[in-house]
N, C-alpha and C positions, 0 to 999 in steps of 0.2 A: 504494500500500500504506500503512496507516495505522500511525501511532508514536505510543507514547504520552509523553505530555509531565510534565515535573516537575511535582508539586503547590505549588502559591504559595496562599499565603491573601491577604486582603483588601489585606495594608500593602503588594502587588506594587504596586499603584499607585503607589508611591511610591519603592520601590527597583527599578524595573523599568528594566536598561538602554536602553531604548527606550522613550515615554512619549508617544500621541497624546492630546489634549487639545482635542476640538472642543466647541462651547458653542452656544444657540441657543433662542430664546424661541417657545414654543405658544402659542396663547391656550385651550387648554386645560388646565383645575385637575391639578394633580399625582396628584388620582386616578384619573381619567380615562389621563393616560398610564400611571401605574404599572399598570391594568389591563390596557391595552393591548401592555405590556411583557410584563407576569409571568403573566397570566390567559389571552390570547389568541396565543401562540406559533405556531399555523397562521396567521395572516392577515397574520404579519410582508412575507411576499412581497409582501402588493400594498401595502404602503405602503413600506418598502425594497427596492429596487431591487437593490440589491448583492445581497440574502437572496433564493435561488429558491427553497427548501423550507425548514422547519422545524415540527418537532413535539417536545411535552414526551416526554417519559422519565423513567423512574426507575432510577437508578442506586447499587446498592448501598443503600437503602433511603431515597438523598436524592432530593430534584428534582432531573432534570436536563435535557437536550434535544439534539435533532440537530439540524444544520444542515449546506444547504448554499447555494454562496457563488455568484458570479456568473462563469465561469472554472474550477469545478470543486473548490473546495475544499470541502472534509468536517469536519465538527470534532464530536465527540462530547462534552458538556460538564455540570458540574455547577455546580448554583447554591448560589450562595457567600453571596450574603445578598438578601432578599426581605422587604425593609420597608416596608408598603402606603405610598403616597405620597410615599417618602423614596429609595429607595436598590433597585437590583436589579441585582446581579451574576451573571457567572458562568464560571469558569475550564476553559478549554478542556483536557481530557485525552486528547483522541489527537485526532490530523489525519493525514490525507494530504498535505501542505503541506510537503516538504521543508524543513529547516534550522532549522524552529521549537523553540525548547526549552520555553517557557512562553508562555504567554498567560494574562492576567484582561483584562474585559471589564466596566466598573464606569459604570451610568446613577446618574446622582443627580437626584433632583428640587427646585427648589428653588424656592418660593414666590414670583413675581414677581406683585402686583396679584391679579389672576383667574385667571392664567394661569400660567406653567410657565419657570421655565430647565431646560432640559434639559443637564446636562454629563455628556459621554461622556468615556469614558478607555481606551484600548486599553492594557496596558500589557503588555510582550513582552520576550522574549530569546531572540533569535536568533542563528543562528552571523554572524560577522562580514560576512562576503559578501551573506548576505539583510538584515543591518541597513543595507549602506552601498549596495548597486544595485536593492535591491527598496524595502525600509519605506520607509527616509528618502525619498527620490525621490517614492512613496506621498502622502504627506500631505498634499498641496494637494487629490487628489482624494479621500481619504477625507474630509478636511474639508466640502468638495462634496457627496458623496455623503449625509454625515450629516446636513447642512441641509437637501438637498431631501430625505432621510427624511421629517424633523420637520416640514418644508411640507405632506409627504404625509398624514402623519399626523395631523396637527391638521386637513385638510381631512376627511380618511374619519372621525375624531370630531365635526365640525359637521354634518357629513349626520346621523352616525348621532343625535346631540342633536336632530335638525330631525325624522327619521322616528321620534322617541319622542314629541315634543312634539305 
């Protein structure tokens, strides 16, 4: 059954009791991902792993989107900020996911050479139980998970570069 979760805006990244912070270089330009990110929300599954479905929405007259997770979680969410090349959030407002109070969910793009750092930021508050035997426990493999995304992802972007060219 789905709950809906506190609104946090942007600075949750920073005050968010919980705070994942994975980081990881594409060799594709920032716009390239940021399209990939913020334009193309069905194809997130075949290059994330963790994501089994996901499609945009409009939510109360913003962007927003559904997803779901790999294990069954739901998250109904709006986007928080969507700055071509730079920066694409987006705050989770209801799940199915027991114990969750907040989530944001904050990509940044950051210019490395030709290419991309990509830094994720999950940032959450949860009841105490899910922060100390679920999250923390969590992070080695979300870390995991988000690097082989962005393997994933910067490969399905050289194809796609190679079948334009």
């Amino acid at each position: 059954m789905a709950h809906g979760l506190r609104p946090v805006g942007l600075d949750f990244t920073e005050t968010a009791p919980l705070r994942l912070v994975c980081a990881a270089h594409a060799v594709a330009a920032p716009g390239e991902v940021y399209r990939a990110l913020a334009d193309d929300v069905e194809a997130w599954p075949r290059w994330f792993r963790a994501v089994t479905w996901a499609r945009p929405v409009e939510r109360e007259g913003r962007a927003g989107r559904e997803v779901r997770l790999w294990g069954g979680c739901r998250f109904t969410e709006t986007v928080m900020a969507a700055e071509p090349m730079t920066r694409y959030a987006c705050r989770a407002d209801e799940t199915n996911a027991p114990g969750l109070r907040a989530l944001l969910e904050d990509w940044l793009l950051i210019p490395a050479g030709s290419g991309t750092i990509v830094r994720w930021t999950v940032a959450v508050d949860a009841s105490a139980p899910v922060r100390r035997l679920v999250l923390g426990p969590a992070r080695p493999g979300v870390g995991h998970a988000f690097r082989g995304a962005v393997r994933s992802l910067d490969r399905r972007l050289a194809d796609a570069r190679g079948q334009a060219g």
